[in-house]
C-alpha angles and dihedrals in degrees: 000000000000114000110252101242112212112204140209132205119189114202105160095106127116108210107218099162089072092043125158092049090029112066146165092254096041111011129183107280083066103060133083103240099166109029105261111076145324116293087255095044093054093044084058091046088063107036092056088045089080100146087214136028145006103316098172110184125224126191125210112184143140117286098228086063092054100110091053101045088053089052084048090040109043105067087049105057116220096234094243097324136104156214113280112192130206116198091205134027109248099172128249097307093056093050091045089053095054093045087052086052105047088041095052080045098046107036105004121244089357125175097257119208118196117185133170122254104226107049124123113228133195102220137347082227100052085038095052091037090060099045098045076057085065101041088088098063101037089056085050083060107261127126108244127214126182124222138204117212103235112239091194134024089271116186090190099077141063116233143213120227109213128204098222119013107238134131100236125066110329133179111247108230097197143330120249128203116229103302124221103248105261088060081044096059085042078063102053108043091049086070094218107084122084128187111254123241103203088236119134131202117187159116112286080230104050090061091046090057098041085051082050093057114035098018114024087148089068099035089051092054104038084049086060100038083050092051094049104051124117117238130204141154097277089050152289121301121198117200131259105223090058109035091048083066085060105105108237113228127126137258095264102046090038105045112351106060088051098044130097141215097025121170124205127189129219107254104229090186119077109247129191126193091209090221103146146018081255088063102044078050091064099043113041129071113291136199130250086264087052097264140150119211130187131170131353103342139136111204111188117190088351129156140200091340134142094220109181138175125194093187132329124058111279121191133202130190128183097343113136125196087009133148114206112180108181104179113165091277109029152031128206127191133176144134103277088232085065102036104098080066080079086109094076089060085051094054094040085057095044095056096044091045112236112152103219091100098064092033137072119201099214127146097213086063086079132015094232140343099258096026083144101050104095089052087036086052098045098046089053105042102026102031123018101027095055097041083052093049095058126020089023083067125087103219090170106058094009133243115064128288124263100233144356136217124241088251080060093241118134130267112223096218129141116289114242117198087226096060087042092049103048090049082064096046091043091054101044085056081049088058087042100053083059092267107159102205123098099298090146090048093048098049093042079051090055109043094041080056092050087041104048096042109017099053116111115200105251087060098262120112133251121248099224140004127192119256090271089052096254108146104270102180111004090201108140100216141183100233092049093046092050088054093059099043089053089045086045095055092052095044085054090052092047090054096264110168105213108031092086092056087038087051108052087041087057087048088052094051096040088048084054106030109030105023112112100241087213081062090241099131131284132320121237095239133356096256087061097226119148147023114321115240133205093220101073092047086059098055087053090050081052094048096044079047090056092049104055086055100040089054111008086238095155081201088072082060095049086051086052091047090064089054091052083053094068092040101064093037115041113005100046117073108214097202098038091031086220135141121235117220101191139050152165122240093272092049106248133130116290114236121257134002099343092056090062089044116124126166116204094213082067097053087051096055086038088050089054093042091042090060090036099056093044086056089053097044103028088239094141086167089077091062085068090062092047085058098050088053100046085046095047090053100044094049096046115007092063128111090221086211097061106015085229119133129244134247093240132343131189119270076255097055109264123138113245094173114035094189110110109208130198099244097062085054089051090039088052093055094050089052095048095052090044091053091043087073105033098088097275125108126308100288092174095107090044090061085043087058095041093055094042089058095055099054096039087056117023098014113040099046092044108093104254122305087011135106135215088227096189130030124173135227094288104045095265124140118241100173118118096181128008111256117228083207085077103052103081088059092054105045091040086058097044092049097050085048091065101043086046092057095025081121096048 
């Protein structure tokens, strides 16, 4: 009987050797380099063409690829495998170790087969012939590599040194890492290394074992990560907070370089890693100078050059042993013999933060900009903004109420300024917006509320009042103060009569009360008790932002330039590019948890102000450090089952509060849309996505004008009323998302 072969096939990797085609969000293994299918497409084609015998697929690839893998997927079939997702990468061991896993729980001690995704090979026949010649010693226990003899001293690939030379079954000597050239052409010319493919052959058990041995940290976590996934008919999913403690090192490192008694077997079909421009020049169809053309380009007296367009005409005249890639942001050239050195530009982007390196411009990722408006359009003017406007307000005791419930009855809960201030404010960008109903009432309604019964008496404002209006907690505080004076500079720019007066009131008790005599930065309270925060901070820069437009007042921009100050040298973590929320009086981190605390919502409304302030001032080297935020978020503050943010994640990524709230969903649109226009890639799909997640997850399921505030890591709701607090988020986004795609 023919042994039942279970494959693997690991696509979690990025690609950024062929960037700037390859990237985060679509690396290499999903396009299409030859003509005939995607990379992926063309691996589980193979895999299922095994002449003999059971041969079930399984797919282990990154979540946040999910909805692609099922589009490559679905028209092949797995042959009675699955997709397995991983939140996180975590590198090949930790792959190998999960297809160990799933194989010892789904057929026993099975002969288990991983392969790479994004390998050119020459035939199913000549792959299948060599890895049936390694089925024998797999089932006797050993770990089996397979080898391809090198034609040329390649420094792109990694080699097996073999004891005998010999085209059946022969012992590995040793693994070596990608050699200089003049160790490459030693190689060759020895007759027993190979390169090494990264395709294993063994016994479910005999990794397990070898994990066991050399690596039983990363066997013991992948194993719970693996028991506590969650499993339905689109995949597995293991869980983040258990497969993030998985080290990340690969297969070689991990397993193959300490064990013993390793095969490989001679590969007899040709095999290309695909790792460079060099490499897609040797293998596709070339013209009759040697070139290789793509897209929408004219060579003229060219020689030996990948010369590719992703759009728009590129021309070439007189180059020889070139690659040109032109995709719609961005253009790379280099010799081919250079071009796998593609991965410094990567790096070089990374650290500046530009964002062409994680996104793809591409107009088949949305139907159209702008694909939400007309919803977006219809739940603001026709559903949240009238129930607001009217049962949101306290007619009885005056200002708005704090919360609803989802039968959209008030909750009769004490009234915050913030929360007061910010309805005004909400309401005055609604009038603005070109909303006709009574924007000027509402606000007047509002601010007589916060001025008859929040005033203290030395001109600062209360931080909360009872439900009658009756002081509650008298406490003058930062964070309150920089939501007036936000509410306040959009009254002024509504008419109002008396936020001009209120405002430069604020600004005179601020400059006196919460002003840090020592000029670095604003006190919490005037009292100056606690931890100092960078989030208030960042709602002052918003208000002095709003200021300067509001009045012109350049003064408003030089108060925003303090806060700048802090920014770049105390809140903003170079190396993490994070941004700390709490501090001692000095500024520094504070000890323990709370010092490593970020919240991804922050970085998002940094990100927007970030971008804001630099228009204003002229300042463009503060875009870069927008980029870096938003890049920062989306790479580490997301719940990769939702694509929701947390409520707070580590410096190093990992998620301290797990709650994913309304406002970071709004905050990420309106830095998305911010950074759209600020010079970087095409972000407008990203803000169609963004919007469509929050609807699909706080908006839609909420009964009409309402909101699910809180959800938790697995998409369940966790709100028990609907918080005004958040509807100026919500209402501000939406609103900058019409006037971003009011041309669309």
């Amino acid at each position: 009987m023919t042994e039942r072969i279970v494959s693997f096939v690991m696509s979690g990797g990025v690609g950024s050797r062929l960037w700037p085609l390859s990237r985060e969000d679509n690396p290499k293994q999903f396009h299409d380099l030859s003509g005939d299918g995607s990379m992926l497409v063309k691996t589980l084609r193979r895999l299922k063409a095994r002449p003999a015998g059971e041969a079930p697929v399984f797919l282990i690839a990154s979540e946040r690829h999910a909805t692609r893998v099922h589009a490559d997927a679905g028209s092949i079939g797995l042959a009675g495998g699955t997709a397995i997702f991983e939140p996180t990468g975590r590198n090949t061991a930790a792959a190998v170790a999960t297809a160990s896993l799933q194989t010892l729980a789904a057929f026993g001690d099975g002969i288990v087969l991983v392969v790479p995704s994004d390998h050119e090979i020459s035939t199913e026949k000549q792959f299948w012939d060599t890895i049936e010649r390694g089925v024998p010693a797999a089932k006797d226990g050993r770990l089996v590599v397979f080898g391809v003899r090198p034609t040329q001293p390649e420094t792109g690939y990694g080699y097996i040194e073999v004891a005998a030379r010999g085209q059946g079954v022969v012992d590995v000597s040793r693994f070596v890492e990608k050699p200089d050239l003049e160790t490459a052409k030693t190689y060759l010319s020895a007759g027993n290394f190979f390169w090494n493919t990264g395709i294993f052959l063994f016994r479910a058990s005999a990794m397990r074992d070898a994990f066991r041995k050399f690596q039983p940290q990363i066997w013991a976590a992948a194993e719970e990560a693996f028991l506590a996934a969650t499993n339905d008919l689109s995949g597995l999913y293991l869980p983040l907070e258990l497969y993030e403690k998985v080290p990340s090192i690969s297969i070689d490192y991990a397993i193959m370089e300490h064990a013993t008694d390793i095969a490989m077997v001679p590969a007899s079909f040709r095999w290309n890693d695909l790792g460079s421009w060099q490499s897609l020049l040797d293998v596709s169809p070339s013209d009759m100078d040697g070139n290789v053309i793509v897209g929408d380009v004219v060579a003229i007296d060219c020689q030996n050059s990948y010369i590719r367009s992703e759009g728009r005409l590129l021309s070439a005249i007189g180059l020889k042993d070139v690659a040109i890639v032109a995709t719609a942001d961005a253009t790379f050239v280099a010799p081919v013999s250079r071009s796998q050195n593609v991965k410094k530009i990567v790096e070089q982007l990374e650290k500046s933060g530009r964002l062409e390196t994680k996104f793809t411009p591409s107009a088949d990722r949305v139907v159209v900009s702008g694909a939400w408006r007309r919803r977006v359009h219809h739940w603001l003017f026709e559903e949240t903004l009238p129930l607001w406007s009217t049962v949101g307000v306290d007619e009885l005791h005056g200002g708005f109420h704090e919360a609803l419930a989802f039968n959209a009855t008030p909750l009769m809960k004490p009234k915050r300024m913030r929360t007061m201030a910010r309805q005004v404010y909400a309401f005055a960008v609604a009038k603005a917006r070109g909303w006709d109903g009574p924007a000027d009432a509402l606000i007047t309604h509002g601010l007589d509320f916060m001025t008859g019964r929040g005033r203290t008496d030395r001109g600062g404002w209360v931080r909360t009042m009872n439900v009658d209006g009756s002081v509650a907690d008298a406490t003058e505080d930062a964070y309150d103060h920089s939501c007036v004076l936000l509410a306040l500079a959009h009254a002024h720019m509504c008419g109002n009569p008396d936020a001009l007066r209120l405002g430069e009131e604020t600004f005179a008790f601020i400059d006196e009360h919460l002003e840090d005599h020592r000029l670095t930065g604003f006190l919490e309270t005037a009292e100056g008790e606690g931890m100092r925060r960078s989030n208030p901070h960042m709602h002052l820069l918003e208000a002095f932002l709003a200021w300067h437009t509001a009045t012109g007042d350049r003064g408003h921009l030089r108060r925003a330039a303090r806060i700048i100050d802090l920014f770049r040298g105390h809140f903003f973590d170079a190396d993490s590019w994070t941004l700390g929320e709490y501090f001692d009086d000095e500024w520094r981190p504070v000890a323990g948890e709370q010092g490593t605390w970020t919240e991804p919502g922050h970085h998002f409304e940094w990100a927007s102000l970030l971008v804001d302030y630099a228009v204003k001032s002229g300042r463009n080297d503060l875009t870069a450090y927008a980029r870096k935020l938003y890049a920062s978020a989306i790479a580490n503050g997301l719940n990769r089952s939702t694509g929701l943010a947390y409520g707070a994640v580590s410096r190093q990524g990992l998620p301290l509060d797990q709650v994913s709230r309304s406002w970071p969903q709004a905050e990420a649109i309106k830095a998305a849309i911010a950074l759209d226009g600020s010079g970087g890639p095409d972000l407008k799909p990203e803000v169609e996505a963004r919007v469509g997640r929050l609807f699909r997850w706080h908006i839609d399921p909420a009964p009409l004008g309402l909101w699910i505030d809180r959800i938790d890591e697995r998409g369940r709701s966790l709100a028990t009323d609907v918080p005004a607090s958040i509807f100026y988020h919500l209402t501000c986004a939406l609103m900058q998302y019409l006037d971003s795609t009011a041309e669309s």
